[in-house]
C-alpha positions as CSV (number, residue, x, y, z in Angstrom):
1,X,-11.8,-11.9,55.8
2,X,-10.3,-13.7,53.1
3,X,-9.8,-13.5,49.1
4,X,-13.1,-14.7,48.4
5,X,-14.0,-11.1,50.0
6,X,-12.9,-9.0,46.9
7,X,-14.1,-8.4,43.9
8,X,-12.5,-8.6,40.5
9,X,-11.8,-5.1,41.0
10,X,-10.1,-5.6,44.5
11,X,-12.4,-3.4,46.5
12,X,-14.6,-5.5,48.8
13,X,-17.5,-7.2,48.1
14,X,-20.8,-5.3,48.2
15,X,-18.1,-2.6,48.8
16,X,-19.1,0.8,46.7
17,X,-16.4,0.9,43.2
18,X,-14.1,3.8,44.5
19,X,-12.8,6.2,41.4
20,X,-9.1,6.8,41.9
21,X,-8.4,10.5,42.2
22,X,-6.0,12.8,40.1
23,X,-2.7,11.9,42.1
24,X,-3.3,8.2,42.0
25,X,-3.7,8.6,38.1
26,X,-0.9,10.7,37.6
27,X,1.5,8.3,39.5
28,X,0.3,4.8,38.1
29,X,0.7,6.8,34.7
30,X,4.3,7.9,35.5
31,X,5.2,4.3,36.7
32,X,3.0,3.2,33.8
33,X,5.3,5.0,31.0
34,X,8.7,3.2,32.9
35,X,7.4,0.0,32.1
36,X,3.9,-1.4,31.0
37,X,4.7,-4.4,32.9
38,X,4.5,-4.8,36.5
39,X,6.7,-6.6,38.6
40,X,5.2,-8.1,42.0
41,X,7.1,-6.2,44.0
42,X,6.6,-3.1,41.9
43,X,2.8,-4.0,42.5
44,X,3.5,-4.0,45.8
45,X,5.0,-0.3,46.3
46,X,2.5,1.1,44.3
47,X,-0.6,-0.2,46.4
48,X,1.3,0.6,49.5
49,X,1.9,4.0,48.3
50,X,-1.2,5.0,47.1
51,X,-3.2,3.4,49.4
52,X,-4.6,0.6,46.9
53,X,-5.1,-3.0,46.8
54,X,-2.6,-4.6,44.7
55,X,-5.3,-6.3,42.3
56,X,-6.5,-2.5,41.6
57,X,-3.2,-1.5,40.5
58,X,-3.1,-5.0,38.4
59,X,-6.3,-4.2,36.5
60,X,-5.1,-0.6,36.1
61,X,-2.4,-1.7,34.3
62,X,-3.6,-4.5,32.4
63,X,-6.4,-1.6,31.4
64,X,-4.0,0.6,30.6
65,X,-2.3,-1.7,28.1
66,X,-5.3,-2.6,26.6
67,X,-5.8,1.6,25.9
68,X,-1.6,1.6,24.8
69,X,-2.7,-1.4,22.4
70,X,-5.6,0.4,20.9
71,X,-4.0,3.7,20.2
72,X,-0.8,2.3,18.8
73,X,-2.8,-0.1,16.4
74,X,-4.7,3.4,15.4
75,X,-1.8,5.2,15.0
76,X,-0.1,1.7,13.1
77,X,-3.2,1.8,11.0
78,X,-3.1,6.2,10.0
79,X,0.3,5.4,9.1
80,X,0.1,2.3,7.0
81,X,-2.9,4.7,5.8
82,X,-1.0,7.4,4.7
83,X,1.9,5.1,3.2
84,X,-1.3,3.1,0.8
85,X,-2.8,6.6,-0.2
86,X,0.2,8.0,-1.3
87,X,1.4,4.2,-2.8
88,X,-2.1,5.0,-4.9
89,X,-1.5,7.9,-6.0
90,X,2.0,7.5,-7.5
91,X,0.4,4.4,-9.0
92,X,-2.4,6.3,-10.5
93,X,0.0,9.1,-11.9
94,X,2.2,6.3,-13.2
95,X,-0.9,4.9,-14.9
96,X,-1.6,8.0,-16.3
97,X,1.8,8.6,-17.5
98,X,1.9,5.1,-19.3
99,X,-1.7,5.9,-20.6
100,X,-0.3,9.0,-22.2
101,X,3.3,6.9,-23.5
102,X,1.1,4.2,-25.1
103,X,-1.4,6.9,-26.5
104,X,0.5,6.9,-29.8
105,X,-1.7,5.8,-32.5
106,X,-0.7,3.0,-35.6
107,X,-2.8,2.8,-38.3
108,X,-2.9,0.0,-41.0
109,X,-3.9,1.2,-44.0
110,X,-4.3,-1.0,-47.9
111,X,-1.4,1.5,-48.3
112,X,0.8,2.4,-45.6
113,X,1.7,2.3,-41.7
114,X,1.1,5.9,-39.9
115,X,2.3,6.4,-36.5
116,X,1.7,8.8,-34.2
117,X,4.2,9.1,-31.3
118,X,5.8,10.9,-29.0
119,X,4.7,13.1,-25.3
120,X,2.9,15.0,-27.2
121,X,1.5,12.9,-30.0
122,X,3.0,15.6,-32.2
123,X,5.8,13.0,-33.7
124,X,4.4,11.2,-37.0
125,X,6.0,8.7,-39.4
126,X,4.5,7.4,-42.6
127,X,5.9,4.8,-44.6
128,X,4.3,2.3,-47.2
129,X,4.7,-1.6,-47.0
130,X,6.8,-1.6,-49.9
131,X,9.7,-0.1,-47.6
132,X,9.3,-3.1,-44.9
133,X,12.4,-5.6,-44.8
134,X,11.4,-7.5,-41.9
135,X,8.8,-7.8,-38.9
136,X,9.6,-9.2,-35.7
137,X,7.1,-9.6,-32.7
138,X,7.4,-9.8,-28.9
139,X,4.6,-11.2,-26.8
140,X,3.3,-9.5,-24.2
141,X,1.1,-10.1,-21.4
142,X,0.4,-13.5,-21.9
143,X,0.2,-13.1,-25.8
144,X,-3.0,-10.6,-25.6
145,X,-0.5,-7.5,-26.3
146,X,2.6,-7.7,-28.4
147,X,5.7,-5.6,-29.8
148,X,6.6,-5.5,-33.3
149,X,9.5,-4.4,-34.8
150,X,9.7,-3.4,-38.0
151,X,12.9,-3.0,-40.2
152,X,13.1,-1.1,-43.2
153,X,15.2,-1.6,-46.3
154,X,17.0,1.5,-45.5
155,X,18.1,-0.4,-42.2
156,X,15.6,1.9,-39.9
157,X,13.8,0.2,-37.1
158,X,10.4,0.9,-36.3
159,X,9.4,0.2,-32.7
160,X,5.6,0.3,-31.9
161,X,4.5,-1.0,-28.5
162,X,2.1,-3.1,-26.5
163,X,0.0,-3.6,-30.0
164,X,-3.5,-5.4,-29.5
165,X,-3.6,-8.3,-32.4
166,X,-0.4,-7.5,-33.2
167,X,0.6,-11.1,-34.6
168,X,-2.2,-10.2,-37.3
169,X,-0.7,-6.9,-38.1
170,X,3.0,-8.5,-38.4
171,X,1.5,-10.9,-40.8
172,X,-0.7,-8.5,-43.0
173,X,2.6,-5.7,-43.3
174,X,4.5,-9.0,-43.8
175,X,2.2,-9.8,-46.8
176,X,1.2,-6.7,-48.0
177,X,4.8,-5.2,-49.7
């Protein structure tokens, strides 16, 4: 009886698949947690030992890493998971937290600038155009959003931030005092 007599899984052709009992299990796991990869002569103990072909105890292995593979790639994926959820979520609060900074309001009156700062949106400064030295802007986000400072005669800076068409405001409080 040759090779050619086995089947893939090393029991003999048109031989019944045998189910390897409890102890057989328990030892190829124990020898399995040493080392995931089997050495020949390893291979070689183990069938002799447990009464197995060495192909079975090949297959059992190389199905057993295939099992190892798949749970650690679970486990890889919870945690990577876990890590983008709670990534999100101090994103999202951060959002939150720059919706609420940049929640002060400017207005643009005929007759004066108002703005309404502060955490709590409680802080308000008023001033007329007449009182404005200079304007400076900053771009911002490829020129859609700008800065603009603006310094009054008294030497006080105004800062107001990310400002929608604010190249258009600088010019009008420019023009207007």
């Amino acid at each position: 009886m040759g090779n050619d007599d086995l089947s893939d899984d090393g029991s003999q052709a048109g031989e019944k698949k045998r189910r390897l009992n409890m102890e057989q299990v328990k030892t190829l796991e124990k020898n399995f947690e040493l080392g995931n990869k089997l050495e020949p002569e390893r291979k070689m103990q183990l069938a002799r030992a447990l009464g197995l072909q060495p192909r079975q105890i090949a297959i059992w292995f190389q199905n057993r890493r295939a099992r190892w593979k798949t749970k650690q790639l679970e486990k890889d994926y919870e945690v990577l998971k876990r890590q983008f959820e709670a990534i999100k979520a101090d994103n999202d609060a951060l959002q939150a937290q720059n919706q609420k900074l940049h929640a002060g309001d400017t207005r643009f009156t005929n007759l004066r600038v108002s703005v309404i700062s502060g955490l709590t949106g409680q802080d308000r400064s008023d001033f007329s155009y007449k009182v404005i030295k200079d304007v400076q802007v900053v771009p911002r986000f490829i020129g859609e959003w700008g800065d603009i400072v603006i310094t009054l005669k008294d030497g006080t800076k105004v800062d107001l931030r990310s400002v929608p068409k604010f190249r258009e405001i600088a010019k009008y409080c420019l023009s207007s005092g």
